[in-house]
C-alpha positions as YAML, in Angstrom:
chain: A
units: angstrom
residues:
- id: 1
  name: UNK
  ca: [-8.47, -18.98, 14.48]
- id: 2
  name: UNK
  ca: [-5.38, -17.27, 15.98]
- id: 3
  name: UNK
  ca: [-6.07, -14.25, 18.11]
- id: 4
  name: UNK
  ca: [-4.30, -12.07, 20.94]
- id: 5
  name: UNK
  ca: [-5.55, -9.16, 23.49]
- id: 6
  name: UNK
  ca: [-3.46, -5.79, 22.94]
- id: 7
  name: UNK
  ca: [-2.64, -3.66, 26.05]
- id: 8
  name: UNK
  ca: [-5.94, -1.78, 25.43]
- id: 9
  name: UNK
  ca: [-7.84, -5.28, 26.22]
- id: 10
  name: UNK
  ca: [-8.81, -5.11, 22.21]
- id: 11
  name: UNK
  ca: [-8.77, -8.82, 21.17]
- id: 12
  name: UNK
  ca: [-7.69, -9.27, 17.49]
- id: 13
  name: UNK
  ca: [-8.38, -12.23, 15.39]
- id: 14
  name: UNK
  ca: [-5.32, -12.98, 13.35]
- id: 15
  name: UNK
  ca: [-5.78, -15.37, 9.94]
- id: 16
  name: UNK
  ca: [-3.70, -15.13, 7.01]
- id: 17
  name: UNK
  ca: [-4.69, -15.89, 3.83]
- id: 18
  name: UNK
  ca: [-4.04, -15.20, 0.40]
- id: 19
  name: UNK
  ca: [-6.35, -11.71, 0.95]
- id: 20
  name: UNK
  ca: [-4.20, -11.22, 3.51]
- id: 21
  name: UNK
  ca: [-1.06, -11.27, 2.18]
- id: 22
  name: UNK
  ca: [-2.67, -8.96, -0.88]
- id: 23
  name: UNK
  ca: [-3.04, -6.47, 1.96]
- id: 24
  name: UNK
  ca: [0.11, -6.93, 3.59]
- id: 25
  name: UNK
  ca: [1.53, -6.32, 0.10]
- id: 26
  name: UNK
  ca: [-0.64, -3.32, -1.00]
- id: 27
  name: UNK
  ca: [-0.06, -1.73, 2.36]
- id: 28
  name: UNK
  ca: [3.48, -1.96, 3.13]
- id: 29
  name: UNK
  ca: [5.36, -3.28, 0.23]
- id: 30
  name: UNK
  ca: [6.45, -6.74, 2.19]
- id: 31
  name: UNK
  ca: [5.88, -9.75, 0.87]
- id: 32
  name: UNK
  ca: [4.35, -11.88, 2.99]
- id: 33
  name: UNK
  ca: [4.68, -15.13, 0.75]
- id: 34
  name: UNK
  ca: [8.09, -15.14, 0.48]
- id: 35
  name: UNK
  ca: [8.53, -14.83, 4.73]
- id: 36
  name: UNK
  ca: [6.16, -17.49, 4.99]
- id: 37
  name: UNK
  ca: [8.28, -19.60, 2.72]
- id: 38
  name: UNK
  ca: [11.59, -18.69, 4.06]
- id: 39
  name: UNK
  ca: [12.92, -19.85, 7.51]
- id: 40
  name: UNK
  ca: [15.76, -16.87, 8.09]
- id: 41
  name: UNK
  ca: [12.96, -14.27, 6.31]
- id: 42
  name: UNK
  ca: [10.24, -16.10, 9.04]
- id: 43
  name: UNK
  ca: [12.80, -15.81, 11.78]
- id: 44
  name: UNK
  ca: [13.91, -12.14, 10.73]
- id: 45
  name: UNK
  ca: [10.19, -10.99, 11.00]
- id: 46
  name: UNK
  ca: [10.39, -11.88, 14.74]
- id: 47
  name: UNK
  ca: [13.51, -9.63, 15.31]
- id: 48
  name: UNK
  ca: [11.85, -6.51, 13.38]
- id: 49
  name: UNK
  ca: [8.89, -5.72, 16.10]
- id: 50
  name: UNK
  ca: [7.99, -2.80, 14.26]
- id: 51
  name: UNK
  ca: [8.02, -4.67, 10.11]
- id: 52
  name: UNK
  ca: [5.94, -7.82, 12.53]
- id: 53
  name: UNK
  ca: [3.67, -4.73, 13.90]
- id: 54
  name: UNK
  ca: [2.74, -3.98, 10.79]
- id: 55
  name: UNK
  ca: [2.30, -7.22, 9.49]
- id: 56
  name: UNK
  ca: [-0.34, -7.40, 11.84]
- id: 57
  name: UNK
  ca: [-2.17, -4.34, 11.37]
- id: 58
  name: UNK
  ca: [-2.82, -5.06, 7.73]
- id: 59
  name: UNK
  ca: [-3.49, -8.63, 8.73]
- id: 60
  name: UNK
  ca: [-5.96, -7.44, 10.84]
- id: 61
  name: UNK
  ca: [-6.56, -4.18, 9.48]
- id: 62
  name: UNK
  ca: [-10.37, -4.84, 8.29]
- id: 63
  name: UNK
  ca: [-10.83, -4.97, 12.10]
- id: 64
  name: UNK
  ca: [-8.90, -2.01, 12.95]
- id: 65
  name: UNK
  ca: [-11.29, 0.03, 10.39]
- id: 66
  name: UNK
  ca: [-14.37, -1.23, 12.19]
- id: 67
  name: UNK
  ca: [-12.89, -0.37, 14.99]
- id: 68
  name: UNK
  ca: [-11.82, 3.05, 14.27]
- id: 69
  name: UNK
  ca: [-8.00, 1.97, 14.87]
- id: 70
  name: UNK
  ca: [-5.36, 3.45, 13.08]
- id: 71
  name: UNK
  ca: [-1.82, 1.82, 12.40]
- id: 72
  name: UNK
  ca: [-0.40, 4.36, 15.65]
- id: 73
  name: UNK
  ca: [-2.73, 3.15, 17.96]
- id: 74
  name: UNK
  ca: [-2.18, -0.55, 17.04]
- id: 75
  name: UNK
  ca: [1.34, 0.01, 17.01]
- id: 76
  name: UNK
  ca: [1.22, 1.69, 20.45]
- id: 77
  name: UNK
  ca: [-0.90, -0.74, 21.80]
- id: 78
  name: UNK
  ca: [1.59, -3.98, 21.27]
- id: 79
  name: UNK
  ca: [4.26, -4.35, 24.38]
- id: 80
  name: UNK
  ca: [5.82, -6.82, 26.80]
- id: 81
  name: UNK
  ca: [2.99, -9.37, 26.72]
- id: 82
  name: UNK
  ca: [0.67, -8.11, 24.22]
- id: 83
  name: UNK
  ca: [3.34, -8.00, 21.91]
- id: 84
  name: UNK
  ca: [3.96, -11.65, 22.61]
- id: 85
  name: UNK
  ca: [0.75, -12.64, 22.20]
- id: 86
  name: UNK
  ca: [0.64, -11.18, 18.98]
- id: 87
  name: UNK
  ca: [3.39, -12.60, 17.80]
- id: 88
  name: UNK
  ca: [2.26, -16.12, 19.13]
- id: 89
  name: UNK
  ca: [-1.05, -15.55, 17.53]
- id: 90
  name: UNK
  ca: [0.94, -14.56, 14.40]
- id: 91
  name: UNK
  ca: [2.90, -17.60, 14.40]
- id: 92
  name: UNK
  ca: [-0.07, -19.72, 14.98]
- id: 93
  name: UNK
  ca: [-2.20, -18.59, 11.85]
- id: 94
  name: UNK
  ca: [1.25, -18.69, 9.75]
- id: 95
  name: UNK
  ca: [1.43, -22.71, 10.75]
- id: 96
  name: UNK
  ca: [-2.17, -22.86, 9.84]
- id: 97
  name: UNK
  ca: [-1.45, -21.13, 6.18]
- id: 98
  name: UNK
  ca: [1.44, -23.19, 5.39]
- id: 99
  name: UNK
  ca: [1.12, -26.53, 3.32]
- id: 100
  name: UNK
  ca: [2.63, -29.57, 5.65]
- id: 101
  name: UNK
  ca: [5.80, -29.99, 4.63]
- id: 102
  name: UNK
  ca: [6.61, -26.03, 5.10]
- id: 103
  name: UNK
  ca: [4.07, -26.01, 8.46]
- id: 104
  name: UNK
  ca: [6.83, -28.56, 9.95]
- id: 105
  name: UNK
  ca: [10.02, -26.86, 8.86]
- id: 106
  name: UNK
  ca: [8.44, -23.77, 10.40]
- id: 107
  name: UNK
  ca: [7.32, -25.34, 13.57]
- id: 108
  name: UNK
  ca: [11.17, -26.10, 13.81]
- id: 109
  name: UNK
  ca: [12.42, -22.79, 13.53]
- id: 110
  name: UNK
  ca: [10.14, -21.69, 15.54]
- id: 111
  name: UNK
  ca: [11.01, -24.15, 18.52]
- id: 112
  name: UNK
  ca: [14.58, -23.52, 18.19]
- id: 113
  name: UNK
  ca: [14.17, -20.17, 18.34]
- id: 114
  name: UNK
  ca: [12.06, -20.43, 21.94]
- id: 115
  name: UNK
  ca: [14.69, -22.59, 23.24]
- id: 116
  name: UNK
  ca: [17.49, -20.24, 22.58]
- id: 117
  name: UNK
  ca: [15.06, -17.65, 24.25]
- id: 118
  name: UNK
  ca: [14.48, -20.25, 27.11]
- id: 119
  name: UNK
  ca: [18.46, -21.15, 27.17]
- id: 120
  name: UNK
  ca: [19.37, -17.08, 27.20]
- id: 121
  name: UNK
  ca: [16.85, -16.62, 29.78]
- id: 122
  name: UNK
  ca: [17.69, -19.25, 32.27]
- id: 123
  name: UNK
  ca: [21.54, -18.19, 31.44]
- id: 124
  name: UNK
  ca: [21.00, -14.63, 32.70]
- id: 125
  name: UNK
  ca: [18.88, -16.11, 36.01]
- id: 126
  name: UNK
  ca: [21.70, -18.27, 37.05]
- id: 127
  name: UNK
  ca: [24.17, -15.14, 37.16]
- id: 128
  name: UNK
  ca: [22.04, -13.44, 38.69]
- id: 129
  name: UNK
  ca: [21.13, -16.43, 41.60]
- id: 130
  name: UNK
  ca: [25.05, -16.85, 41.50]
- id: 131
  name: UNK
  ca: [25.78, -13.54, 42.16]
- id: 132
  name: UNK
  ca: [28.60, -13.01, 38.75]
- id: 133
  name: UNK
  ca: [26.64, -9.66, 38.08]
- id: 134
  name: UNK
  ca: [26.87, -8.44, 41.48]
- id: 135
  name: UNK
  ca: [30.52, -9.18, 42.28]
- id: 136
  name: UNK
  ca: [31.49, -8.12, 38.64]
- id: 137
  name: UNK
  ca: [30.02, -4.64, 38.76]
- id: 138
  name: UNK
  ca: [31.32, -4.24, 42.38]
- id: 139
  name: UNK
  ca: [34.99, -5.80, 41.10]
- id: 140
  name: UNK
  ca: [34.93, -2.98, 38.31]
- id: 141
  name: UNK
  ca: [33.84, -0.24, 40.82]
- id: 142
  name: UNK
  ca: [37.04, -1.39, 42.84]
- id: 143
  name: UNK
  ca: [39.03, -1.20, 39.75]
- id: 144
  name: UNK
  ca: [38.09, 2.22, 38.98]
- id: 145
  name: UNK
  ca: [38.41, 3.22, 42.65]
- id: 146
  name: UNK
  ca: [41.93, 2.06, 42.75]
- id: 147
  name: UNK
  ca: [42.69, 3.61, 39.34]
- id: 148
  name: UNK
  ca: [41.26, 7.36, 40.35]
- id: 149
  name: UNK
  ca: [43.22, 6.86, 43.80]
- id: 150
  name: UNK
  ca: [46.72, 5.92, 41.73]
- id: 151
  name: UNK
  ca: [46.02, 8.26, 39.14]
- id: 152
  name: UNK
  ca: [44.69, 12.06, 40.92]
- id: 153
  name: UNK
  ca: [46.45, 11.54, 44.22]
- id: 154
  name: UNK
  ca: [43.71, 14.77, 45.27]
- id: 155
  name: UNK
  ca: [41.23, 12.44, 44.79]
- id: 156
  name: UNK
  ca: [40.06, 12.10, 47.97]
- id: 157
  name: UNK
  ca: [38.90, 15.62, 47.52]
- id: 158
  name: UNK
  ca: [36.21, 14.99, 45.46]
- id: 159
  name: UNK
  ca: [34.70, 12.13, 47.28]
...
């Protein structure tokens, strides 16, 4: 079974099954199936933190009662990590639920998704270890320096 640890140290056990998806359903009016069984609905769930948040809560929610955990403190609880991890966790019990051909399909979106992460990522890092960012912002504050000095010839006034 899937599970994560929110930013309280709580660990949730995620598993979705059909009673699951009934309480995803009764709860907050999304259909669980029909993500499950679409790759741009699956992928779309990942983008909508706080739709995936409370995905999770009603996936979990028979835990969050025993717990005394309402759907704010759940909510507030998933961030940076956490919120990966639940997601992850999420993504693992999904494969699980799936029949095979689906669970593969799914396992394909899902790695093509993480690479463009990955590729996005690593694309930022290398401006950064290149220097773009720094010598662009510092080529724009020259810009504007030369623009206010061209343009308010007091200028100098107000440095």
């Amino acid at each position: 079974m899937a599970s994560f640890i929110d930013s309280t140290g709580t660990t949730w056990d995620v598993s979705i099954t059909v009673h699951a998806i009934r309480r995803v359903r009764d709860q907050f009016s999304i259909d669980l199936s029909k993500i499950l069984g679409d790759k741009d609905s699956f992928a779309g769930l990942h983008d909508d933190v706080c739709q995936l948040a409370d995905v999770l809560f009603a996936i979990c929610s028979e835990q969050a009662n025993a717990k005394g955990i309402t759907l704010e403190a759940f909510g507030a609880a998933l961030g940076g990590d956490s919120l990966q991890a639940a997601r992850e966790a999420f993504n693992e019990s999904a494969l699980s639920f799936l029949p095979a051909k689906k669970r593969e399909l799914m396992r394909q979106v899902l790695d093509t998704q993480k690479k463009a992460e990955t590729l996005a990522e690593l694309s930022i890092q290398q401006k950064f270890d290149d220097g773009l960012l720094d010598r662009t912002v510092s080529e724009g504050m020259a810009k504007l320096d030369r623009f206010i000095t061209e343009n308010w010839p007091n200028s100098e006034a107000i440095r």
